[in-house]
C-alpha positions in Angstrom: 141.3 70.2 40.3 140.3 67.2 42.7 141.8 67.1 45.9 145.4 65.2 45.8 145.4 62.2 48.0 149.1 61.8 49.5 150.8 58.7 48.9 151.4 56.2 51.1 154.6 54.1 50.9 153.4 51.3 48.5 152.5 54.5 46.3 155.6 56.7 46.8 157.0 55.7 43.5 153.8 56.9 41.6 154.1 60.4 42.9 156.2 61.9 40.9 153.9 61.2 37.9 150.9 62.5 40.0 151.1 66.4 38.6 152.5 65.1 35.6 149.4 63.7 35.1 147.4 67.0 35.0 149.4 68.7 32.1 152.8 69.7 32.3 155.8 67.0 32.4 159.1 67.3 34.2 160.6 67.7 30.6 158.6 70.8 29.5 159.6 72.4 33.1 163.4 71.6 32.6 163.0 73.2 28.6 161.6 76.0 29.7 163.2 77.7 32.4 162.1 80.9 33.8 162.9 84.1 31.9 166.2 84.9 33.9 169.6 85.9 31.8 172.4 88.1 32.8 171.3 91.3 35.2 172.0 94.6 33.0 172.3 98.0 34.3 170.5 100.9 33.1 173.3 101.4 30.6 173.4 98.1 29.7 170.0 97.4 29.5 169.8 100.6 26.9 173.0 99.4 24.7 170.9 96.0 24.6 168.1 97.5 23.2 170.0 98.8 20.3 172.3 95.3 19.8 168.6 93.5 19.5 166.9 95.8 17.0 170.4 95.0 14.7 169.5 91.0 15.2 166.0 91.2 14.7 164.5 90.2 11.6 161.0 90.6 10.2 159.6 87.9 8.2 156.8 88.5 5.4 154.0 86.3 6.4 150.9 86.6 8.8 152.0 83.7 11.7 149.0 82.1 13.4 148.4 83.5 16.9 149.7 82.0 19.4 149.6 84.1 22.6 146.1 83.5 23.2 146.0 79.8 23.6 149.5 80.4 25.4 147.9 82.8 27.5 144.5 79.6 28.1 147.6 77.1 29.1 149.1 79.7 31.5 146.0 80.3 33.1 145.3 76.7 33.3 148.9 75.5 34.6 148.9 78.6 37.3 145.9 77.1 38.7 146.8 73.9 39.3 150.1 74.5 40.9 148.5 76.9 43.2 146.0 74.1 43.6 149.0 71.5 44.4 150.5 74.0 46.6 147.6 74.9 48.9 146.8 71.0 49.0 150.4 70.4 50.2 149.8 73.4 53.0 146.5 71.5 54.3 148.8 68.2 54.4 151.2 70.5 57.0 153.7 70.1 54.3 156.7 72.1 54.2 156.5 75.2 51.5 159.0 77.8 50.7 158.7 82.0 50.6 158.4 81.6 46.7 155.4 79.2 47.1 153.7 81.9 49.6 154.3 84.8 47.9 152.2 82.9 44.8 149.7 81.9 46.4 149.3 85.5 48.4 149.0 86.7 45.2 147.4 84.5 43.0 144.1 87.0 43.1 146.6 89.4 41.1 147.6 87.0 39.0 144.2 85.9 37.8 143.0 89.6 37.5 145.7 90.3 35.5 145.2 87.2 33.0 141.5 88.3 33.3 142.7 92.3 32.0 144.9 90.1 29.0 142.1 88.3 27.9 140.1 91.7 27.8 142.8 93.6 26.0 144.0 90.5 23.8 141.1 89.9 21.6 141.4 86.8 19.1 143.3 87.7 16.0 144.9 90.9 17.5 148.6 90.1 17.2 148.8 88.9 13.7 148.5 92.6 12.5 152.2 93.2 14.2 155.3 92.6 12.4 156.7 89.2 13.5 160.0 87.8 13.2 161.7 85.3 10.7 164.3 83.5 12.8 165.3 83.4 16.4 164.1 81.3 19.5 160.4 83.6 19.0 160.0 82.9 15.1 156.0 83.6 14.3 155.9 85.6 17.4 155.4 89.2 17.4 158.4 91.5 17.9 156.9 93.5 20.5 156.5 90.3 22.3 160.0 89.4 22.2 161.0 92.9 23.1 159.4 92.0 26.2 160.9 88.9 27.1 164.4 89.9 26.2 163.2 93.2 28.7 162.0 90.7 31.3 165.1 88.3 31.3 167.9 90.9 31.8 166.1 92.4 34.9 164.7 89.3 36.5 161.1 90.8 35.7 162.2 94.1 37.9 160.8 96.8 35.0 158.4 99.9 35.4 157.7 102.8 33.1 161.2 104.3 33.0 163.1 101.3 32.1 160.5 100.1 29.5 160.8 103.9 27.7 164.2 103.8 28.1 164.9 100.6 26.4 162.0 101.0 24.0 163.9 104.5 22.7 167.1 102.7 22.7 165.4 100.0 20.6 163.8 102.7 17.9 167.6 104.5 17.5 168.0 102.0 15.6 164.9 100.5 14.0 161.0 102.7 14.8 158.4 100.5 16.2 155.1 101.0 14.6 152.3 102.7 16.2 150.8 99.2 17.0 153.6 97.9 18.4 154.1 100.6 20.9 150.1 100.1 22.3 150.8 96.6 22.4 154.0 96.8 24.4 151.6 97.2 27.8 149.7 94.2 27.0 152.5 92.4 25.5 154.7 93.1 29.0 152.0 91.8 31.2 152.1 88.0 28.8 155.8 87.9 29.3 155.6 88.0 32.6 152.5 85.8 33.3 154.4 83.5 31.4 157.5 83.7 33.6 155.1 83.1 36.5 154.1 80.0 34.7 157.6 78.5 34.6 158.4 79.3 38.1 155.3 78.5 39.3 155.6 74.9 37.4 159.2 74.5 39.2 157.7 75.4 42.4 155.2 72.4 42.0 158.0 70.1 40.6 160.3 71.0 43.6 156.8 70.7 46.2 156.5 67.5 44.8 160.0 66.0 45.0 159.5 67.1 48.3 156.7 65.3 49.7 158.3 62.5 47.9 161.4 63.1 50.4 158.9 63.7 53.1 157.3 60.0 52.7 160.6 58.0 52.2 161.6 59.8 55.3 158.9 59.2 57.3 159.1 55.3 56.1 163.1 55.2 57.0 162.3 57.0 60.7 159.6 54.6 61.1 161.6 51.4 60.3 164.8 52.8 62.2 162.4 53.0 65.5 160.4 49.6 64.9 162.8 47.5 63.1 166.0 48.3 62.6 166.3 45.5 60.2 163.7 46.7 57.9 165.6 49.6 56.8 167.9 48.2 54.4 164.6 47.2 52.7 162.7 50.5 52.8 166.4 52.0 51.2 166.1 49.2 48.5 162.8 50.2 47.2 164.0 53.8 47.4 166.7 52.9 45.3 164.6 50.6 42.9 161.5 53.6 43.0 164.9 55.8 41.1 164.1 58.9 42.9 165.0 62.4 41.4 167.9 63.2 42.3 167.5 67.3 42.2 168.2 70.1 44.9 164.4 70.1 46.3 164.6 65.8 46.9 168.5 65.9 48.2 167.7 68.9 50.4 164.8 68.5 51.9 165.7 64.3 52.4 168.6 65.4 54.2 166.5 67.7 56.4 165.0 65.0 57.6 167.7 62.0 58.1 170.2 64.2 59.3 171.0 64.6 63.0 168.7 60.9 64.0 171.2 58.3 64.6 173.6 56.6 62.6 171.1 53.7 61.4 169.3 56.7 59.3 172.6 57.9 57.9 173.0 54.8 55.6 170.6 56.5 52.9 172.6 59.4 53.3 175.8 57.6 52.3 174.1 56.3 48.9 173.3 59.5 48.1 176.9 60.4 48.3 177.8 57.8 46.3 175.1 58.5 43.5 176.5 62.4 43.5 179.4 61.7 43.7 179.3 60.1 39.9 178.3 63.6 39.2 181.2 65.0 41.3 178.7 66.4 43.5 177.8 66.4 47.1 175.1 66.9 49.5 175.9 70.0 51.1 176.5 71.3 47.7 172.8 70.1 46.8 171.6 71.9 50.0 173.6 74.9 48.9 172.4 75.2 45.1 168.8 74.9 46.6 168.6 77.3 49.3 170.4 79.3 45.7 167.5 78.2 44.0 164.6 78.7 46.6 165.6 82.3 46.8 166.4 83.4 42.9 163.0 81.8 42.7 161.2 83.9 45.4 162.9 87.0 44.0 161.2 86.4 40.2 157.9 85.9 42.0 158.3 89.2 44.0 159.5 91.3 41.1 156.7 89.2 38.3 154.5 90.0 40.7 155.7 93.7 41.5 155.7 94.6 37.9 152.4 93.7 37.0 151.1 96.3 40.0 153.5 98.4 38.1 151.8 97.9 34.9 148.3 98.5 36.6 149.5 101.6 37.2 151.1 103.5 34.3 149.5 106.1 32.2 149.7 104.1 28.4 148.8 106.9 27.0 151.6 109.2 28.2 154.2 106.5 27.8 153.3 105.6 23.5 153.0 109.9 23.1 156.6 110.0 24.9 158.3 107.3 22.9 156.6 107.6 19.7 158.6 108.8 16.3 155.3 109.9 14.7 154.3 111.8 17.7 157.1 113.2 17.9 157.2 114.2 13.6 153.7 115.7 14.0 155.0 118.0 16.9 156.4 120.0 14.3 153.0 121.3 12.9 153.9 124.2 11.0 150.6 125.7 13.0 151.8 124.9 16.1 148.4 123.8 16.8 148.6 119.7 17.2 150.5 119.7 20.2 147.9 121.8 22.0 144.9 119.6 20.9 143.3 116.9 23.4 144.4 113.7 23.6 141.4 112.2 21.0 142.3 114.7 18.7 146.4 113.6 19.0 145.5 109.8 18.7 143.1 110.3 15.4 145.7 111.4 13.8 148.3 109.3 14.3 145.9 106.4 13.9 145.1 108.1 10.4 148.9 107.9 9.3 148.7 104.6 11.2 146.1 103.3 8.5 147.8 104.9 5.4 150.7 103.3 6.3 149.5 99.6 6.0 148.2 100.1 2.3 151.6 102.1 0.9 154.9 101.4 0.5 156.0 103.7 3.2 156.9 103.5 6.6 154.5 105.9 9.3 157.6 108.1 9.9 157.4 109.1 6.3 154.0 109.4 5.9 153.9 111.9 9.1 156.9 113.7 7.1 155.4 114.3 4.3 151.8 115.4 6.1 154.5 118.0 7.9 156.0 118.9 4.4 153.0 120.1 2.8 151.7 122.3 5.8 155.4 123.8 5.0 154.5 124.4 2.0 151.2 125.2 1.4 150.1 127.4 -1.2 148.1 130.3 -1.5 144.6 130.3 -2.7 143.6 129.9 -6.5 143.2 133.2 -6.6 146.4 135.8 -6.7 145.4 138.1 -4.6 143.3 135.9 -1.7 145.5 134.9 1.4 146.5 131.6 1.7 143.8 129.5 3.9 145.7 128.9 7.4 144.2 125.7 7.5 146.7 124.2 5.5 149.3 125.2 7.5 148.1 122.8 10.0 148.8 119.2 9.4 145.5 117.8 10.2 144.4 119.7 6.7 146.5 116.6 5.1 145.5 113.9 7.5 141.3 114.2 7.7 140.5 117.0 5.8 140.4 118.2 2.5 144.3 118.1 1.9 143.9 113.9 2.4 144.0 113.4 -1.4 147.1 115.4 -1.6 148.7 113.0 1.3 147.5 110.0 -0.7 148.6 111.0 -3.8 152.3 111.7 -2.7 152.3 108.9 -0.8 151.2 106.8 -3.5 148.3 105.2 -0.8 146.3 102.5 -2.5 143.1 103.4 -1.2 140.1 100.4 0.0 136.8 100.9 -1.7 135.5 101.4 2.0 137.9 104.9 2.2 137.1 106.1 -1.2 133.4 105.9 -0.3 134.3 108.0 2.6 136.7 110.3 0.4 133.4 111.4 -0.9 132.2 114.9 -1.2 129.1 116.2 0.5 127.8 116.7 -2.6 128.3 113.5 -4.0 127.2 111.8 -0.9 123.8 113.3 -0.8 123.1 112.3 -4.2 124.0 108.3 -3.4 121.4 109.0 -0.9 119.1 110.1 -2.6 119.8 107.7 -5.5 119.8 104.7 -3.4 116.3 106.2 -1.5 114.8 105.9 -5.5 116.1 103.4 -6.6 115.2 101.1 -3.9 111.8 102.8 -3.3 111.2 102.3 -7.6 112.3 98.4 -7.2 109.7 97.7 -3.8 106.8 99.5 -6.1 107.7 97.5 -9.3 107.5 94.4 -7.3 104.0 95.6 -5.6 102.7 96.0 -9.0 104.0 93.0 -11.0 102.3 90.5 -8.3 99.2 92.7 -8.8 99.4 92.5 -12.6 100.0 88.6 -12.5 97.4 88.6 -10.1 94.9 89.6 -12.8 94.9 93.2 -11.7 93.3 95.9 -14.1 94.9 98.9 -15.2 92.9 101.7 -12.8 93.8 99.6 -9.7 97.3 99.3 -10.8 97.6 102.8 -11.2 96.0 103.4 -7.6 98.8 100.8 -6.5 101.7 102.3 -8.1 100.8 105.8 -6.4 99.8 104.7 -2.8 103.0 101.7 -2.9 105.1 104.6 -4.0 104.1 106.6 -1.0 104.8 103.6 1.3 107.5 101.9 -0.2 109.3 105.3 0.2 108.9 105.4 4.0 110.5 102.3 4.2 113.2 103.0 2.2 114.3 105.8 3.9 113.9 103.9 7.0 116.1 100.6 5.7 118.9 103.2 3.9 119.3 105.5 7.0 119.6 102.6 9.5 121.9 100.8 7.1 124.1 104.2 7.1 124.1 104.2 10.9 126.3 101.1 10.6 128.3 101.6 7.4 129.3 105.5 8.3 131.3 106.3 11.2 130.6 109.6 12.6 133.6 111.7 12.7 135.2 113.4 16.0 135.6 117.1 15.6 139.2 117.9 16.2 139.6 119.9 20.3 142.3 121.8 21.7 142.7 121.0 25.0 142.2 123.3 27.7 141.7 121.3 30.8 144.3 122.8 32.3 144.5 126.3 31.3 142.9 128.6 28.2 145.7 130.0 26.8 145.3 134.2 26.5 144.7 133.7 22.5 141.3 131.5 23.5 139.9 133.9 26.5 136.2 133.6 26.7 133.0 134.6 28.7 130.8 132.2 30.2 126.9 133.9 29.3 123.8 133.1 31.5 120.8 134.4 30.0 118.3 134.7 33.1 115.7 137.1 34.2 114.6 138.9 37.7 111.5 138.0 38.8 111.4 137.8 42.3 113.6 139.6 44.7 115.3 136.2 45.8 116.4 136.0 42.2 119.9 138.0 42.4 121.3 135.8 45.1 119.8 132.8 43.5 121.7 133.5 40.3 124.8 135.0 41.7 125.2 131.4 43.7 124.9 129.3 40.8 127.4 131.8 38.6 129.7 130.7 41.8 129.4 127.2 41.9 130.5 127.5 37.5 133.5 129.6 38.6 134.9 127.2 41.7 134.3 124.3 39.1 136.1 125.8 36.0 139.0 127.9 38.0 141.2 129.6 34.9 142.5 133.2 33.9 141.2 133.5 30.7 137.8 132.7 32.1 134.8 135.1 33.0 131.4 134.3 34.0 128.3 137.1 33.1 124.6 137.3 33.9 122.4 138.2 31.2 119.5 139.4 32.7 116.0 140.7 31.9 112.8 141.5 33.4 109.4 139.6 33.3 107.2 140.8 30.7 104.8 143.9 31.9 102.2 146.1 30.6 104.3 149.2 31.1 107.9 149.8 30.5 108.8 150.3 34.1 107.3 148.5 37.2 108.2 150.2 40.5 110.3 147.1 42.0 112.2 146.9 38.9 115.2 149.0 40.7 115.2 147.1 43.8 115.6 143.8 41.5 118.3 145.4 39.1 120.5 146.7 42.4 120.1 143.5 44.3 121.5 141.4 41.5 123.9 144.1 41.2 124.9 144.2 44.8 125.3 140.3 44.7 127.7 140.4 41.8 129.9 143.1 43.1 130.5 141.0 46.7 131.2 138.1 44.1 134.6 140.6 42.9 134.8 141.7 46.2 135.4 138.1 47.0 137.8 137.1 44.7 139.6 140.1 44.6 142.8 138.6 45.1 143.0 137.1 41.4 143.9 140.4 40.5 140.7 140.9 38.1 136.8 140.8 38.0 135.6 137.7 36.6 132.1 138.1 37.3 130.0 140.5 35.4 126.2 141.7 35.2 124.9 142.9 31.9 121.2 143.8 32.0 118.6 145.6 28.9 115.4 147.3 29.6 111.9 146.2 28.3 111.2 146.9 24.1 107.5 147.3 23.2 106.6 144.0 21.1 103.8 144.9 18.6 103.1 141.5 17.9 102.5 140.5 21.9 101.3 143.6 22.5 103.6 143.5 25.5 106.9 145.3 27.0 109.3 142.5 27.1 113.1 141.6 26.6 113.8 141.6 22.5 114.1 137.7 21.8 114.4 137.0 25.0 117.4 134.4 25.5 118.7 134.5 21.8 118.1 138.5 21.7 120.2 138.5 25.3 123.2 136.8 23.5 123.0 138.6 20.4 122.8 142.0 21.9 
């Protein structure tokens, strides 16, 4: 934005147009106020919640997105009121707390819009349910959510209230699995745009003003030369129709008041012009300073919220609030909730997915996944035991009990998950298939050219074999890098034992080594250390496997010294940690084996005879 070039008085009635004249208009500021409604308690705010998911309604169609551009013309109106406000600070214009605390934090502000742009690609809202009616018709309903969050606290929320009014919200009618990611990104729009209303007003009120400011400076200027001026300089005032608003009355008066009774003649037709609206000046004075500090407050808590925002685990807060989290919890094999976070979120993103092609909602889909691990049946055969992995509810959301899922669920499938439906059997024989069948057509086309080329049958036959040969190198080439991008590679489901292995999973941590030199027992006792400080747990032990070089003989006289060196090293490793009640380090050596094939004495297999023995 070019530099704004103050007015002087010839020009004072064109500057109120001059912002208007870079986007927004004094009627699109006065429509859209900021996001401010009655203040609700915790209670309140919760029984809200509740009251809105009776009024909302969802309409059947896929609305065009709008946050995106919204979020362009927020971006673009923040900037040039900042950019009016610091111009007004280099004129030694007068600014209020509201205006600093934007412009102090304006760097937030554009990192944030930066992180909305990132999480917000184009297209990504039209997926969520939007509503049929209502002031946010064609908008999402998460979005809405947020605004009607953001009005009743004056953009005061964190974590707590958002879960709070989110599970208020779901009493009545769930949220889908979408919605609740897109809440975080949703919350951070709603209040960018509240900074864009109060940051418009801020720039309307700078305005009106400098306005003030330069009528004020005119009528000072003619009071002290000529006296007799002024009732002209108040005549063009008055023909200029100046807005007659808090930030113009308040900050005129600022000025006038206080210098003589010549300058209290604008003063008095003020009066009179408020007084049509049975209004006064120190009321206009009053509703301002009102104004100038409700205002400062939004900025402080927009701004507030969005370091909030910045700061909140997302994906503690959707596994906390979510019904399907929540549904598959009850895994009859009480194994999903012990499973890593991945592991959690593939699943519910599975039910997620059969969701949007059936007729049922994701609660019921995760029901029925929770149903069948109830009651899964035994084996084909009488007298096998049942498998336990259908006990477990991931059997019915990515493995082999999905058809089972689908078919209850009556899931109209995509041709892209049928083709992955398919069994390792059937797979490799598409692969193979395609492999042929492409290799046969690249060969066939070889050897037609050749043939219309006049070709004779001996060198056709010599073509057919060698193209065969090549043509299949390059179809196994073309069909595995075409798989690399038409077949995802499936996650293995984890438990998660970051923070402790539970007794049920205690393990031993084996190094295979060997002694060689007599350094080697400290060496290897250090490094079994450094693993135990850097994977502290009960259920976790740490063990040398050791062996010794390979020798002509069975028995080489420093063998002893090496094997009670290593030993001694191990046993001041206990000795160390004694006070976790337990040894976790351990030393587990084998003699030499004669190897008739070496002709050697040597450890059996070496590392993989080590882990085996």
């Amino acid at each position: 934005m070019k530099p704004i070039a103050w007015p002087s008085l010839e020009a004072a009635p064109e500057w109120i147009d001059l912002f208007a004249r870079s986007k927004p208009s004094l009627t699109s500021a006065e429509s859209e106020p900021p996001l401010r409604a009655e203040l609700f308690n915790s209670q309140q705010m919760e029984a809200h919640g509740q009251a809105l998911a009776h009024v909302h309604a969802l309409g059947a169609f896929r609305a065009q997105d709008n946050l995106l551009p919204r979020l362009t013309e927020n971006q673009t109106l923040l900037a040039q009121s900042c950019a009016l406000l610091i111009e007004s600070m280099q004129q030694s214009r007068q600014i209020t707390p509201a205006d600093e605390w934007l412009l102090d934090n304006f760097y937030l502000i554009e990192e944030q819009i930066r992180l909305a742009k990132r999480h917000l690609p184009k297209g990504y809202s039209r997926s969520l349910p939007k509503l049929a009616a209502g002031p946010s018709q064609g908008l999402p309903r998460v979005y809405d959510i947020a605004l009607e969050m953001i009005s009743h606290s004056d953009a005061r929320i964190d974590a707590d209230g958002i879960s709070a009014f989110v599970a208020a919200y779901q009493r009545v009618e769930p949220l889908q699995l979408g919605e609740l990611w897109a809440i975080p990104i949703m919350m951070r729009l709603a209040l960018i745009e509240n900074l864009r209303r109060v940051a418009i007003r801020l720039a309307y009120a700078n305005m009106n003003r400098g306005l003030a400011d330069t009528w004020a400076d005119a009528m000072r200027k003619a009071a002290q030369d000529d006296p007799t001026s002024l009732i002209l300089v108040i005549a063009n005032m008055a023909r200029s129709n100046p807005p007659i608003d808090g930030a113009f009355v308040a900050e005129l008066a600022r000025r006038l008041q206080g210098h003589g009774p010549a300058l209290a003649l604008p003063l008095t037709w003020f009066e009179q012009r408020l007084a049509q609206s049975n209004l006064t000046i120190e009321q206009m004075v009053v509703a301002e300073n009102q104004q100038q500090a409700a205002d400062q407050v939004s900025i402080s808590n927009s701004i507030g919220s969005l370091r909030a925002l910045s700061k909140t685990n997302w994906n503690e807060f959707v596994e906390a609030i979510s019904l399907v989290e929540q549904t598959l919890r009850q895994d009859p094999a009480g194994v999903y909730a012990d499973m890593d976070f991945p592991t959690r979120d593939r699943y519910r993103h599975r039910v997620e997915r059969l969701a949007r092609n059936a007729d049922r909602s994701e609660i019921e889909l995760a029901t029925m996944a929770i149903d069948l691990a109830r009651t899964a049946a035994p084996d084909a055969h009488a007298d096998a035991p049942a498998d336990p992995r259908r006990r477990h509810v991931g059997f019915y959301l990515i493995d082999q009990g999905l058809p089972e899922l689908v078919k209850l669920g009556k899931v109209r499938l995509s041709v892209t998950d049928r083709f992955a439906r398919l069994s390792p059997g059937a797979a490799l024989a598409g692969y193979a298939a395609a492999i042929v069948l492409m290799t046969g057509a690249l060969s066939a086309l070889l050897v037609f050219v050749a043939h219309s080329a006049g070709a004779q049958p001996w060198p056709l036959a010599a073509l057919a074999v060698l193209s065969l040969i090549g043509t299949s190198h390059l179809s196994v080439a073309v069909i595995n890098w075409s798989l690399t991008w038409l077949v995802r590679p499936q996650r293995l489901p984890r438990m998660d034992y970051a923070k402790r292995i539970p007794d049920a999973a205690r393990c031993l941590v084996a190094v295979p080594s060997m002694l060689i030199d007599a350094d080697d027992g400290e060496q290897l006792a250090e490094s079994l250390e450094i693993r135990f400080l850097a994977n502290p747990g009960d259920n976790l032990s740490f063990c040398l496997l050791t062996d010794f070089a390979d020798a002509a003989a069975e028995h080489l006289p420093a063998d002893a010294l090496l094997l009670e060196r290593a030993k001694t090293h191990v046993q001041a490793l206990n000795h160390k940690y004694r006070r976790l009640g337990r040894s976790p380090f351990y030393l587990l050596h084998r003699p030499r084996r004669w190897n008739a094939h070496e002709q050697v004495w040597m450890g059996q297999e070496r590392k993989r005879g080590k882990l085996a023995d």
